[in-house]
LUMZALUM-76431 format. One record per residue (C-alpha): residue in three letters; residue number from 1; y, x, z. Coordinates in steps of 0.25 Angstrom, whole numbers, always signed. Layout:
N
<site setor="ALA" vogu="NUM" Y="Y" X="X" Z="Z"/>
...
//
This chain:
173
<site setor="UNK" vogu="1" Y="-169" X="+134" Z="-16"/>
<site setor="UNK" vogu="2" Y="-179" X="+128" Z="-25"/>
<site setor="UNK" vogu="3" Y="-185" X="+112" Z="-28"/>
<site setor="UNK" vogu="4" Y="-196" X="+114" Z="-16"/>
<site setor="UNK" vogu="5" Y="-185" X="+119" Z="-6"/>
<site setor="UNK" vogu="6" Y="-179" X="+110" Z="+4"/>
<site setor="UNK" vogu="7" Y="-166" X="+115" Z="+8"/>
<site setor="UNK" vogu="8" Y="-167" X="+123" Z="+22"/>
<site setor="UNK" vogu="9" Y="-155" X="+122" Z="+33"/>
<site setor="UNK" vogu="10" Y="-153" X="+136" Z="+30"/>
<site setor="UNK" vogu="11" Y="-154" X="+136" Z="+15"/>
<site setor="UNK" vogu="12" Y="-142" X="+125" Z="+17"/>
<site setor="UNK" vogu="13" Y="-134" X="+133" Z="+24"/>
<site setor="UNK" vogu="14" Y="-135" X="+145" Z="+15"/>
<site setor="UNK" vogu="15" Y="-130" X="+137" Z="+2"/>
<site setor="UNK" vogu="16" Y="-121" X="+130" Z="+9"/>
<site setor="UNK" vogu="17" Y="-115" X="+143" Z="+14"/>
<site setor="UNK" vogu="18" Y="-116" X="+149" Z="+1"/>
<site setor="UNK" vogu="19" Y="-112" X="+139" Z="-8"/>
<site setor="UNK" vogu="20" Y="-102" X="+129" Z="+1"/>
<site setor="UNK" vogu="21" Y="-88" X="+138" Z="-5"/>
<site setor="UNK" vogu="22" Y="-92" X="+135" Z="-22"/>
<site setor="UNK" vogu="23" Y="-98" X="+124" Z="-20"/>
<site setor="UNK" vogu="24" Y="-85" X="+119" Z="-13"/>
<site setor="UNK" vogu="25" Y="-78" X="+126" Z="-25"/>
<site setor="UNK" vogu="26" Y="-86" X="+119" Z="-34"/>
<site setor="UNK" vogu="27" Y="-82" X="+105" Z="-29"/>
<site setor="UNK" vogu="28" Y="-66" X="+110" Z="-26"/>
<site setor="UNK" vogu="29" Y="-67" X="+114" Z="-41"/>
<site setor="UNK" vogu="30" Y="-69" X="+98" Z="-44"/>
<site setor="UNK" vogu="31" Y="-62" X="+91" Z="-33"/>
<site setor="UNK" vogu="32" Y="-50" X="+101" Z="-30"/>
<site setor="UNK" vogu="33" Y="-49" X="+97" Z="-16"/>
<site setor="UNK" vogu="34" Y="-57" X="+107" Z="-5"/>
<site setor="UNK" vogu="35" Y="-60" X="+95" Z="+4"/>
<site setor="UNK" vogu="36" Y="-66" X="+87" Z="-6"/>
<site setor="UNK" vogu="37" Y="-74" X="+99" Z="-12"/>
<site setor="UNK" vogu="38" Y="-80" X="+103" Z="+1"/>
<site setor="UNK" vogu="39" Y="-82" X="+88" Z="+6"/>
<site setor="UNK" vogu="40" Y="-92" X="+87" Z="-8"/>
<site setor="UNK" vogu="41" Y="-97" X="+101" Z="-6"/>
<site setor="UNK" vogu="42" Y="-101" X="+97" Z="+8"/>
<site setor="UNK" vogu="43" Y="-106" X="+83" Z="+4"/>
<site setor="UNK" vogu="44" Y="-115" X="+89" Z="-5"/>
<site setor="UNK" vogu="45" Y="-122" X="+99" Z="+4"/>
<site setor="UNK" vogu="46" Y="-122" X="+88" Z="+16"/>
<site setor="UNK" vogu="47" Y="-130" X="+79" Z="+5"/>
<site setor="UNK" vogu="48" Y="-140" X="+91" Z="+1"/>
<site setor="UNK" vogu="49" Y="-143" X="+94" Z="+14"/>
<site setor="UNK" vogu="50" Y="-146" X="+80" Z="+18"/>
<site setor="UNK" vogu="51" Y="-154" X="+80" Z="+5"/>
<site setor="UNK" vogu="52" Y="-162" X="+95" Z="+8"/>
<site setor="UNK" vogu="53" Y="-175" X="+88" Z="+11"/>
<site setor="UNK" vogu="54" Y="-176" X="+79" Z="-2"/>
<site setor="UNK" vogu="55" Y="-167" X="+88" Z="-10"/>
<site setor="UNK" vogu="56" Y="-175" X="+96" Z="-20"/>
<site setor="UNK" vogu="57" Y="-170" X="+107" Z="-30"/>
<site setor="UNK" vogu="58" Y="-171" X="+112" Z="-43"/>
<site setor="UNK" vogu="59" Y="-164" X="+124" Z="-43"/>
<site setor="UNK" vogu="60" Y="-152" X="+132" Z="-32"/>
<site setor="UNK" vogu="61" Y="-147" X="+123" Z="-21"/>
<site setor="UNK" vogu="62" Y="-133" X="+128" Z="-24"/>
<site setor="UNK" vogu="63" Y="-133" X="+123" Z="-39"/>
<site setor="UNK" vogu="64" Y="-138" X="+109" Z="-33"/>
<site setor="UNK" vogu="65" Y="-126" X="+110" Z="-22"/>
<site setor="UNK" vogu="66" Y="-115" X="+114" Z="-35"/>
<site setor="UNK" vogu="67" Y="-120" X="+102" Z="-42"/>
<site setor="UNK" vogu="68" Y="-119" X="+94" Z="-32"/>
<site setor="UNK" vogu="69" Y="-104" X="+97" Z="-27"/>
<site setor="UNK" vogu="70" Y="-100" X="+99" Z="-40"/>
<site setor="UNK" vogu="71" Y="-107" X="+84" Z="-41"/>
<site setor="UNK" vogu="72" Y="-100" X="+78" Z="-30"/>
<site setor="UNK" vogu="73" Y="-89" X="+83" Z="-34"/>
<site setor="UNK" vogu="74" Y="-87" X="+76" Z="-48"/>
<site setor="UNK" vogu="75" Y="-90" X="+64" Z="-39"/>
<site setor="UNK" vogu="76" Y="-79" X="+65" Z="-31"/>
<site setor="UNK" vogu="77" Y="-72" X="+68" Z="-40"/>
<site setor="UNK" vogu="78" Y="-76" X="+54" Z="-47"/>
<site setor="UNK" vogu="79" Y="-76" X="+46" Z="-35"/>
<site setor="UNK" vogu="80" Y="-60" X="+50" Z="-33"/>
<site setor="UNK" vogu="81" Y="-58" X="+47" Z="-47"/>
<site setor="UNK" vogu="82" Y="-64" X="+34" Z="-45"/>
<site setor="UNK" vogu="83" Y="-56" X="+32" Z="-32"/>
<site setor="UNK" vogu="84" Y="-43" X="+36" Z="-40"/>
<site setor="UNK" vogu="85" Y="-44" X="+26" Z="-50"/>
<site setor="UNK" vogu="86" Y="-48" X="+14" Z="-40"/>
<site setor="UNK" vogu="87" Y="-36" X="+19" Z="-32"/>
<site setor="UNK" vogu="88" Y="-27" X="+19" Z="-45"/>
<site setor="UNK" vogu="89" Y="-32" X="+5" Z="-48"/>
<site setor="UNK" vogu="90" Y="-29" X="-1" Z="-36"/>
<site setor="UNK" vogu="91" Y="-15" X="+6" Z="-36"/>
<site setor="UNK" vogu="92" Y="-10" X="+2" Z="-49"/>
<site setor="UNK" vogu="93" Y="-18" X="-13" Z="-44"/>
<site setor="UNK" vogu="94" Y="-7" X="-11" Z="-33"/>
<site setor="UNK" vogu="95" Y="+5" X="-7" Z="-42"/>
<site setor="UNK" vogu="96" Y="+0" X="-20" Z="-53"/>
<site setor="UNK" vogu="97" Y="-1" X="-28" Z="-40"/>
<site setor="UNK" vogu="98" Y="+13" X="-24" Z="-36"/>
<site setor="UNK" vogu="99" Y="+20" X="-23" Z="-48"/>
<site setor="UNK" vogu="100" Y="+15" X="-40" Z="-52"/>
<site setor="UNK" vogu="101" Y="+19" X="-44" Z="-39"/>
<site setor="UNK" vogu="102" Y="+33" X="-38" Z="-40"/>
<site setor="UNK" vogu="103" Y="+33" X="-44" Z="-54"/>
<site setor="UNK" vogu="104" Y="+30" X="-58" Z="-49"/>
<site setor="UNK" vogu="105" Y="+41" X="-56" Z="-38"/>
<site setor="UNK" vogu="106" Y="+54" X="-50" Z="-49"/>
<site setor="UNK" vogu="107" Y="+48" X="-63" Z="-58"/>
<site setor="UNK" vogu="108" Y="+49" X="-73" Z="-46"/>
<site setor="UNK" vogu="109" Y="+62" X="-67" Z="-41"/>
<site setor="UNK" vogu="110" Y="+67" X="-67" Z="-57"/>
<site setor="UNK" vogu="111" Y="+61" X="-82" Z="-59"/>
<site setor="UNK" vogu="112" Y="+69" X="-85" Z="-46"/>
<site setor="UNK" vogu="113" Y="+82" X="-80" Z="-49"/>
<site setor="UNK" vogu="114" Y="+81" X="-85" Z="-65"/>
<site setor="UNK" vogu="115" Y="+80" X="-99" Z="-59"/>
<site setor="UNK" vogu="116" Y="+91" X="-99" Z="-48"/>
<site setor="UNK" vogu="117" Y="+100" X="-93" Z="-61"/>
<site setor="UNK" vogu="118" Y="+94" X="-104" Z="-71"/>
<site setor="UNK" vogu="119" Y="+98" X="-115" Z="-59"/>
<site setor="UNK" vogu="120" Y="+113" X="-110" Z="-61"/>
<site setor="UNK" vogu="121" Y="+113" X="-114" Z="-77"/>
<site setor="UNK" vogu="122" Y="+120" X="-125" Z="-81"/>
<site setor="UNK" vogu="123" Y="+111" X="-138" Z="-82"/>
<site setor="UNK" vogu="124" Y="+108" X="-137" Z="-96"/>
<site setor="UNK" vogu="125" Y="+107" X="-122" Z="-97"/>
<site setor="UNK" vogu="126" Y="+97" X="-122" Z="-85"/>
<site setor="UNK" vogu="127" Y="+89" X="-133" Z="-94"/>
<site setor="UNK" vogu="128" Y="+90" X="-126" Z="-106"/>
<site setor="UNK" vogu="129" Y="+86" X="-112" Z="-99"/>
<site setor="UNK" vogu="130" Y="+73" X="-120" Z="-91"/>
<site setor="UNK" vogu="131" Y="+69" X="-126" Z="-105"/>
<site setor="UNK" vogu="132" Y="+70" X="-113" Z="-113"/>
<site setor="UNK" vogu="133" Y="+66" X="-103" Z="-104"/>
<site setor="UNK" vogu="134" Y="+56" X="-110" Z="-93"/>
<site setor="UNK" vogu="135" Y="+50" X="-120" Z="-102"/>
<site setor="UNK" vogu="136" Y="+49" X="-110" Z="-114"/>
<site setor="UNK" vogu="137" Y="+55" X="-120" Z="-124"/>
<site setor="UNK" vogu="138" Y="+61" X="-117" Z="-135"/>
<site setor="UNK" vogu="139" Y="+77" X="-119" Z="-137"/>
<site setor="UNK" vogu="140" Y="+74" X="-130" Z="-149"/>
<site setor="UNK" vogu="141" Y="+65" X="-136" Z="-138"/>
<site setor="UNK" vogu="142" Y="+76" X="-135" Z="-127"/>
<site setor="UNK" vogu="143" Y="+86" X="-141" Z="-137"/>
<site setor="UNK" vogu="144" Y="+75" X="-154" Z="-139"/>
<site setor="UNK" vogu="145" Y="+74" X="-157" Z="-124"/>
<site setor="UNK" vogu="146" Y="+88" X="-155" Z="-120"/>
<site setor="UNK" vogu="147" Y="+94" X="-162" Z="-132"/>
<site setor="UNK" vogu="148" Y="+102" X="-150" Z="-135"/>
<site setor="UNK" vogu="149" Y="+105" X="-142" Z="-146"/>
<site setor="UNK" vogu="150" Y="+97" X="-127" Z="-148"/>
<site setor="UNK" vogu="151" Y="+111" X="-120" Z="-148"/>
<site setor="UNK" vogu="152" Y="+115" X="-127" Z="-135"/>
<site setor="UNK" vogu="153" Y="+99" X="-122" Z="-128"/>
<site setor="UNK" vogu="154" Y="+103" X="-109" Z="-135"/>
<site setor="UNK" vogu="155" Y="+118" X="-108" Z="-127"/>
<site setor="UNK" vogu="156" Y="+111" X="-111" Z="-114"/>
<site setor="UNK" vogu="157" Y="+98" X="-102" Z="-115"/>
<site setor="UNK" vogu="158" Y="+110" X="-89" Z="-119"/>
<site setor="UNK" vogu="159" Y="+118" X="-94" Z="-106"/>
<site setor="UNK" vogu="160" Y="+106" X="-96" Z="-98"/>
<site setor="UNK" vogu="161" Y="+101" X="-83" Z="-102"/>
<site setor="UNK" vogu="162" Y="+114" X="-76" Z="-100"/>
<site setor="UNK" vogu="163" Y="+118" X="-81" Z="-86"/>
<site setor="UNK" vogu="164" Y="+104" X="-75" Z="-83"/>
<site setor="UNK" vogu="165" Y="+104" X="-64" Z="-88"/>
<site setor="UNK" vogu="166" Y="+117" X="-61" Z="-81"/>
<site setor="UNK" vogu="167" Y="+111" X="-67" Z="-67"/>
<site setor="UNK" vogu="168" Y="+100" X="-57" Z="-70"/>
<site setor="UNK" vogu="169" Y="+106" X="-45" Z="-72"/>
<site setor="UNK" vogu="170" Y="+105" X="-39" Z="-59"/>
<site setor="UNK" vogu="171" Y="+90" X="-43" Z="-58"/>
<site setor="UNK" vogu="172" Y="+81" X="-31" Z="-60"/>
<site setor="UNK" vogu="173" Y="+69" X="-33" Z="-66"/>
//
């Protein structure tokens, strides 16, 4: 079939019939699913016959027909690509989502227990604990403002520190 031929009903049928098995072997090649590969090869010549009135060529009507599958093809294969990594984002989206909000709950449910533990120090422990660790003051800053020694804020930090970490011990992080 040349430029100045439109494509007749029977010509169709004939290049279909002929070339329908390689040109689905042609788009299986790319897409590795027979489904898929005979969706696009059937796509294509739905599309070239919905075209046959405007549709001019330069050359065989089956060389057009394996361009073109092999065409739509490659973007199939690009869209799924594209779908993929959408799908892969959203997922590990998802997992980011899922592992900041089970975070945030083990650092609540930490905080929690820390400060019923902390409320069972002795008085000046519990003070010296608060200052140090949940103000961020220094031990020569602890010593000024409760009018003790930096030895004496050192004592209580290691029993502080100690009776936690033994109250903690079953806690899994």
């Amino acid at each position: 079939m040349n430029q100045a031929d439109t494509i007749s009903r029977e010509s169709f049928e004939h290049i279909y019939k002929t070339c329908v098995r390689k040109l689905c072997a042609i788009s299986y090649n790319a897409v590795e699913d027979r489904d898929t590969a005979a969706e696009i090869v059937h796509n294509v010549f739905l599309s070239v016959w919905e075209r046959r009135e405007v549709i001019r060529l330069e050359g065989e009507l089956e060389n057009y027909l394996v361009r073109a599958v092999k065409l739509s093809s490659l973007e199939h294969l690009r869209t799924k690509m594209i779908h993929q990594k959408h799908l892969d984002g959203i997922a590990s989206a998802q997992n980011h989502q899922t592992n900041t909000t089970e975070d945030q709950l083990a650092f609540h449910e930490l905080s929690e227990r820390i400060n019923l533990l902390t409320s069972g120090l002795p008085t000046q422990c519990k003070q010296v604990f608060s200052l140090s660790r949940e103000k961020g003051l220094s031990n020569k800053s602890v010593a000024l403002s409760l009018n003790i020694s930096e030895k004496t804020v050192e004592a209580h930090l290691s029993k502080a520190l100690k009776y936690l970490k033994d109250h903690l011990r079953d806690y899994s992080l």
